[in-house]
C-alpha positions as CSV (number, residue, x, y, z in Angstrom):
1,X,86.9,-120.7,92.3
2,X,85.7,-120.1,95.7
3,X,89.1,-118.7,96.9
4,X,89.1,-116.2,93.7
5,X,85.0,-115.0,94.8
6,X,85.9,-114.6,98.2
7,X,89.6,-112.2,96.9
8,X,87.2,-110.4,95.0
9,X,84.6,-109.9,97.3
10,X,87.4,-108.8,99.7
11,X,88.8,-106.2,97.1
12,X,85.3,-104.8,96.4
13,X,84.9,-104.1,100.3
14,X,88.4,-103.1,100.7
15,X,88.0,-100.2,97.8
16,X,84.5,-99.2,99.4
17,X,85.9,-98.5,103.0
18,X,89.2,-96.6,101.7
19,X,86.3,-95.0,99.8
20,X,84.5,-93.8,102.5
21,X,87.4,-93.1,104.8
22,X,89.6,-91.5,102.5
23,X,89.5,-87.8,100.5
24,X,91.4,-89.6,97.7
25,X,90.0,-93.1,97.6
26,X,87.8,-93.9,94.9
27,X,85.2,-97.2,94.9
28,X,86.2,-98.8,90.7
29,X,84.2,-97.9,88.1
30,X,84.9,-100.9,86.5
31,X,84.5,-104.9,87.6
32,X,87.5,-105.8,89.2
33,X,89.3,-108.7,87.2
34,X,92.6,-110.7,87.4
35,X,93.0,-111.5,83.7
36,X,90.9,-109.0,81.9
37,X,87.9,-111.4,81.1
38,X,85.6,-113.1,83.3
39,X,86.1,-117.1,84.8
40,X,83.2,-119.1,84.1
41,X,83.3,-122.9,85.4
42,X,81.8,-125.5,82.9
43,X,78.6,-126.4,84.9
44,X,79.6,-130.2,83.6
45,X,82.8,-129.7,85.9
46,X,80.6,-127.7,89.1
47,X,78.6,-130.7,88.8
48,X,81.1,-133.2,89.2
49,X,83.0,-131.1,91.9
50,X,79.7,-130.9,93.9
51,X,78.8,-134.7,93.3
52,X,82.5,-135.6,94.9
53,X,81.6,-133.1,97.7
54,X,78.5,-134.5,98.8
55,X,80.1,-138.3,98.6
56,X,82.6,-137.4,101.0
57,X,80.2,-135.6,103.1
58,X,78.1,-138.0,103.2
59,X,80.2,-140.3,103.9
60,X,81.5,-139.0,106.8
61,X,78.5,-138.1,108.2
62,X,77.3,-142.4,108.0
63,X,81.0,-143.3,109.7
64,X,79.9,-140.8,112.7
65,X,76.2,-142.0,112.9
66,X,77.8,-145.3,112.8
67,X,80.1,-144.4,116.3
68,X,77.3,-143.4,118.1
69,X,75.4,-146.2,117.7
């Protein structure tokens, strides 16, 4: 999901300087969308994803505490 924000995000400032720079660009008037309606990740699913995140970040912020030592 964070690969698809950061496409879009890129579009959006992509149209907005051909927009600015060029006579016939124009800025969408519409959101910009891949498959016509909008993604939504189940929060359920966002939570997990973020609990497996932090687990292996947390991990591997004890195994370099622990090398230090």
């Amino acid at each position: 999901m964070l690969d698809y924000s950061a496409w879009l995000n890129g579009a959006y400032v992509f149209r907005a300087i051909n927009a600015a720079l060029s006579k016939n660009g124009k800025y969408p008037e519409e959101q910009l969308s891949v498959s016509g309606e909008e993604k939504e990740e189940d929060s359920s699913v966002a939570a997990m994803r973020f609990a497996d995140w932090t687990n292996a970040a947390n991990k591997a912020f004890k195994g370099k505490a622990g090398e230090s030592k």
